[in-house]
PyMOL commands that place a pseudoatom at each C-alpha (Angstrom):
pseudoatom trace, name=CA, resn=UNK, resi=1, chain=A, elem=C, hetatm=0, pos=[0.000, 0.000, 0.000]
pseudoatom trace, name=CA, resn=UNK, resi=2, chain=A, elem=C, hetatm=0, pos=[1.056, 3.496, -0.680]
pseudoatom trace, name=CA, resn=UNK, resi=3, chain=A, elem=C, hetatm=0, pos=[-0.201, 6.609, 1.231]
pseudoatom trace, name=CA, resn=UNK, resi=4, chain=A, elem=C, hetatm=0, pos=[-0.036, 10.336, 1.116]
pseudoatom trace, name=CA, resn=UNK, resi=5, chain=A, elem=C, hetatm=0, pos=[-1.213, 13.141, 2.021]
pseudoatom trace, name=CA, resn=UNK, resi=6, chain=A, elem=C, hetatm=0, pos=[-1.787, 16.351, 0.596]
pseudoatom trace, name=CA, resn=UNK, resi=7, chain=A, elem=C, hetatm=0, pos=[-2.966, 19.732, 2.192]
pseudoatom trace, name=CA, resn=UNK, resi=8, chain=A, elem=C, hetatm=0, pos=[-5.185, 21.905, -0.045]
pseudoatom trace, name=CA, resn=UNK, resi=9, chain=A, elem=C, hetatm=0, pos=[-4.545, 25.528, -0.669]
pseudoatom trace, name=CA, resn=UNK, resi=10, chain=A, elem=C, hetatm=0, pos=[-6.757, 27.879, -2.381]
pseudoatom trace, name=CA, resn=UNK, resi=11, chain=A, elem=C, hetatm=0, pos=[-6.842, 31.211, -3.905]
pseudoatom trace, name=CA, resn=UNK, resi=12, chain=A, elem=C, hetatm=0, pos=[-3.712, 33.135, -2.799]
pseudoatom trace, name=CA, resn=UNK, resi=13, chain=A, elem=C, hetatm=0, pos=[-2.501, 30.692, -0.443]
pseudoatom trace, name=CA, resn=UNK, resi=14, chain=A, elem=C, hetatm=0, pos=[-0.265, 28.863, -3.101]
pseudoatom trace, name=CA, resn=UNK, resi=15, chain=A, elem=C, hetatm=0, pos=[-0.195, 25.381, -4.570]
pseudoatom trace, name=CA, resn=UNK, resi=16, chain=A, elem=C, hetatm=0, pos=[-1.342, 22.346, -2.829]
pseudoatom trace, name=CA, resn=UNK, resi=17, chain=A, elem=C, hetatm=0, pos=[1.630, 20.809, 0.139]
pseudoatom trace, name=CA, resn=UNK, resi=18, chain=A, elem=C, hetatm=0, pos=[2.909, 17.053, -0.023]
pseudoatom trace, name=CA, resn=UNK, resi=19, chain=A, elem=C, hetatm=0, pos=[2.838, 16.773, 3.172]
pseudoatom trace, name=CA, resn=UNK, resi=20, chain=A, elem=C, hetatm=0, pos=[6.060, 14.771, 5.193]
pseudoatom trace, name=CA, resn=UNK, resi=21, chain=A, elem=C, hetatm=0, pos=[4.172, 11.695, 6.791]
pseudoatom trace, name=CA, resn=UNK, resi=22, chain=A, elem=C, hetatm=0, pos=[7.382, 9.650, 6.920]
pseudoatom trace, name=CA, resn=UNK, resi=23, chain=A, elem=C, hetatm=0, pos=[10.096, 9.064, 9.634]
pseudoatom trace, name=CA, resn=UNK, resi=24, chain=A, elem=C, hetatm=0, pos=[12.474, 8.909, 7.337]
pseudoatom trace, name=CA, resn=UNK, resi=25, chain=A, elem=C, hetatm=0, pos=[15.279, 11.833, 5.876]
pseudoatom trace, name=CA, resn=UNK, resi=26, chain=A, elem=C, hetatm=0, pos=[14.443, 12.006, 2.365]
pseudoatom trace, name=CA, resn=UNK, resi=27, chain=A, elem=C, hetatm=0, pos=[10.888, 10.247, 2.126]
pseudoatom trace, name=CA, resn=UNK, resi=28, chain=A, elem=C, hetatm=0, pos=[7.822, 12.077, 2.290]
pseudoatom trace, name=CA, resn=UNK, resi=29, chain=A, elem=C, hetatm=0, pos=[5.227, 9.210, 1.768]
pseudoatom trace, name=CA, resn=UNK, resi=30, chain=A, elem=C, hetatm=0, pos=[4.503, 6.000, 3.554]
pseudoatom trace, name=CA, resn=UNK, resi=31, chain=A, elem=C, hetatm=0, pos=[4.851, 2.566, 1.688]
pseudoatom trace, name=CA, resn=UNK, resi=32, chain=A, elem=C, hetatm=0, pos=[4.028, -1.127, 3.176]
pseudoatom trace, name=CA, resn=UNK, resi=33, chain=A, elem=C, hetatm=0, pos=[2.536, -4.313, 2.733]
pseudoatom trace, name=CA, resn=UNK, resi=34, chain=A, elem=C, hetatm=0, pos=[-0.390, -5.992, 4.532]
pseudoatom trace, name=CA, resn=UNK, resi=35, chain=A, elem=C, hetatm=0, pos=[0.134, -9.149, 5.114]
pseudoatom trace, name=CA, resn=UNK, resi=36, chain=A, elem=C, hetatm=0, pos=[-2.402, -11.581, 5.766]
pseudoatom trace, name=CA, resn=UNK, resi=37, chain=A, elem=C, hetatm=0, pos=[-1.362, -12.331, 9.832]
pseudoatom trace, name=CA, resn=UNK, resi=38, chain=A, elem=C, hetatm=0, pos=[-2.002, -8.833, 10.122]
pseudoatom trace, name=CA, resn=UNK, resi=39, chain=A, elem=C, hetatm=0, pos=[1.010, -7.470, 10.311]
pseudoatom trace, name=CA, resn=UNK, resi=40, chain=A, elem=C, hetatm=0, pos=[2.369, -4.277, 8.373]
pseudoatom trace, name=CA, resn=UNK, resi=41, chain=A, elem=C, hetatm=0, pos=[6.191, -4.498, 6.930]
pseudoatom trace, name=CA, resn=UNK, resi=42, chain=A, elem=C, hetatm=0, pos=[7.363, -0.844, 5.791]
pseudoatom trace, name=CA, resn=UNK, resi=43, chain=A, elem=C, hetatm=0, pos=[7.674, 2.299, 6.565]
pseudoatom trace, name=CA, resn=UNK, resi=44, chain=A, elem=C, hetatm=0, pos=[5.031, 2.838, 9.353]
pseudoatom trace, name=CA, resn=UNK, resi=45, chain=A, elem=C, hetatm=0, pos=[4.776, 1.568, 13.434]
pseudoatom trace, name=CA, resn=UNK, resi=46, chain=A, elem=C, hetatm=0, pos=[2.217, -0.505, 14.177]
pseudoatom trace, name=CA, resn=UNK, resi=47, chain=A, elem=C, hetatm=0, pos=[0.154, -3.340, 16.198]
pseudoatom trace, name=CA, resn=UNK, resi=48, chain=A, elem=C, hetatm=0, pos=[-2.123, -5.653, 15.793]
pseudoatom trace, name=CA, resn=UNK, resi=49, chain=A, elem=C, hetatm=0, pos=[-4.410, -7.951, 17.052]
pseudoatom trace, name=CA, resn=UNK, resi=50, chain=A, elem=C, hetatm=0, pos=[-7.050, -11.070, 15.572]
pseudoatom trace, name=CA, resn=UNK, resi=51, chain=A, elem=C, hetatm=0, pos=[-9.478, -8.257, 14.460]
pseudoatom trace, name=CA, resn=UNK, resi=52, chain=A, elem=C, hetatm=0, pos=[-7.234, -4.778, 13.769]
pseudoatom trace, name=CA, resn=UNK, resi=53, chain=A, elem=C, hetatm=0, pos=[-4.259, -3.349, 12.763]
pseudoatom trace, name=CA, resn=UNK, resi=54, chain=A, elem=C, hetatm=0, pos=[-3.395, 0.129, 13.969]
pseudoatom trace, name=CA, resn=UNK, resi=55, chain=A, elem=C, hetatm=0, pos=[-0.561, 2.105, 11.973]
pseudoatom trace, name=CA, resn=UNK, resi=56, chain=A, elem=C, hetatm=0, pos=[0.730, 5.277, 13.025]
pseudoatom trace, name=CA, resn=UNK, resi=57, chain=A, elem=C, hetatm=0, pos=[3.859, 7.582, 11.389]
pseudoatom trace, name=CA, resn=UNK, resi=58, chain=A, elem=C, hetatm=0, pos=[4.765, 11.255, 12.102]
pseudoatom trace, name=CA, resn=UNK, resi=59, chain=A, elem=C, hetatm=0, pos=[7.277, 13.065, 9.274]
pseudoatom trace, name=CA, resn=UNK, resi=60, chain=A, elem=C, hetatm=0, pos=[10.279, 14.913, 10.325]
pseudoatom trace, name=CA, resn=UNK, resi=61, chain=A, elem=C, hetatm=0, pos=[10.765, 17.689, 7.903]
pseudoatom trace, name=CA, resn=UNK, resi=62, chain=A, elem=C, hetatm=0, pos=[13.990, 15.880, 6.461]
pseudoatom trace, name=CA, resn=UNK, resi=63, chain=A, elem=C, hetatm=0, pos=[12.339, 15.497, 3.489]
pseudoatom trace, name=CA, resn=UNK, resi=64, chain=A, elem=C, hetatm=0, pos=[15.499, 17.571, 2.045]
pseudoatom trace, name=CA, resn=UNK, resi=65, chain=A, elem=C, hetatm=0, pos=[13.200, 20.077, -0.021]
pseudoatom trace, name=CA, resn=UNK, resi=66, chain=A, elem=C, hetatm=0, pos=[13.843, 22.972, 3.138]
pseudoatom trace, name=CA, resn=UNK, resi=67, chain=A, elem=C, hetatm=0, pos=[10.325, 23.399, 4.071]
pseudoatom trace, name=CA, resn=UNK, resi=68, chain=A, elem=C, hetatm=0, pos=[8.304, 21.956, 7.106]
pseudoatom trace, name=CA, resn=UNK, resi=69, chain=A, elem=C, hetatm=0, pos=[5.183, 20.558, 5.753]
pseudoatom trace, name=CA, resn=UNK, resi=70, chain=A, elem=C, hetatm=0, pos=[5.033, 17.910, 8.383]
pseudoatom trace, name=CA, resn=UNK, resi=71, chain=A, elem=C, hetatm=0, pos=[1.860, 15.893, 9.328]
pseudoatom trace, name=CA, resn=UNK, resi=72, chain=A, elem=C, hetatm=0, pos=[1.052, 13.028, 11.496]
pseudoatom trace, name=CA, resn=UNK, resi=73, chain=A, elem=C, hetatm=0, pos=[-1.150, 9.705, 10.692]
pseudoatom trace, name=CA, resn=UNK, resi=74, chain=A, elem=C, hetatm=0, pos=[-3.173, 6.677, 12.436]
pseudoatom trace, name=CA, resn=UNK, resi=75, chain=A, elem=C, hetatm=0, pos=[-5.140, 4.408, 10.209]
pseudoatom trace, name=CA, resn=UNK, resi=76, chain=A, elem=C, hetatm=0, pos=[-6.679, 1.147, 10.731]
pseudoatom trace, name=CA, resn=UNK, resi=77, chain=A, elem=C, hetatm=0, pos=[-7.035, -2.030, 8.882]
pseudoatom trace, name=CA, resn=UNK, resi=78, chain=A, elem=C, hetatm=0, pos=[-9.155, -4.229, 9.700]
pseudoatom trace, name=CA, resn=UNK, resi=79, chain=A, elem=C, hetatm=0, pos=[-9.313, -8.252, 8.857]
pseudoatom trace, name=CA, resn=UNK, resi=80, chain=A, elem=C, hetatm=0, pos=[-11.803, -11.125, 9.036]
pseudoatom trace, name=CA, resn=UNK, resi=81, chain=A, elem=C, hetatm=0, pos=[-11.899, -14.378, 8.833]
pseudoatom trace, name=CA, resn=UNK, resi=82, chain=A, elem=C, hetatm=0, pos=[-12.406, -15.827, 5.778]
pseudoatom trace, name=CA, resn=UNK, resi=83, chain=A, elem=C, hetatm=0, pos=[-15.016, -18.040, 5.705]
pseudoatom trace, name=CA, resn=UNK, resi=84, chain=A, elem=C, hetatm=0, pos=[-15.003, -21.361, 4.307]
pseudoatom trace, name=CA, resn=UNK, resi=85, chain=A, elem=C, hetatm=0, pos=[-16.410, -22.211, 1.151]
pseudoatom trace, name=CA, resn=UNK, resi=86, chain=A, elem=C, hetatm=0, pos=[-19.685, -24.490, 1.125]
pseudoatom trace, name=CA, resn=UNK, resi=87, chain=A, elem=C, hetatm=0, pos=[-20.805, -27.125, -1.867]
pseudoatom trace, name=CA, resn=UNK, resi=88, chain=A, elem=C, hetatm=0, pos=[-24.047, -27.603, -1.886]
pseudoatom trace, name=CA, resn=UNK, resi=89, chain=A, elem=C, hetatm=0, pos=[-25.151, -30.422, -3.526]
pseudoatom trace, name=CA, resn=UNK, resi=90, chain=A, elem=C, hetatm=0, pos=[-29.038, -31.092, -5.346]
for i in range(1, 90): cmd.bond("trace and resi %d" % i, "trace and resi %d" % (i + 1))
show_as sticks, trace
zoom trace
């Protein structure tokens, strides 16, 4: 999964901000995977349990572009069961 964020501007407050969501110098945007224990692997801090995962990631401004557009995000995923397939036969 990729995310990002963007703030939005109007009129004479400029162009639209990537915002810095990521920990890390030179990154700006969050990448990971989901995998299917419910763990994330990637660029975020998280926990889970059998029925959630909860993600969370704060930038730095070390984004090496010399502004401070940082921003701070929590998400959750959340997983069920999969439920077994049934044949029924006629």
């Amino acid at each position: 999964m990729r995310l990002e964020i963007w703030d939005e501007d109007g009129g004479l407050a400029g162009d639209n901000d990537h915002c810095d969501i990521n920990a890390a110098k030179g990154k700006r945007d969050l990448g990971f995977t989901y995998l299917l224990d419910g763990s994330l692997q990637g660029d975020v801090t998280a926990g889970f349990n059998d029925k959630e995962t909860t993600g969370h990631s704060k930038g730095t401004g070390k984004d090496d572009d010399n502004d401070d557009d940082i921003a701070e995000v929590w998400f959750k995923v959340q997983h069920f069961p999969r439920l077994p397939a049934h044949c029924v036969n006629r």
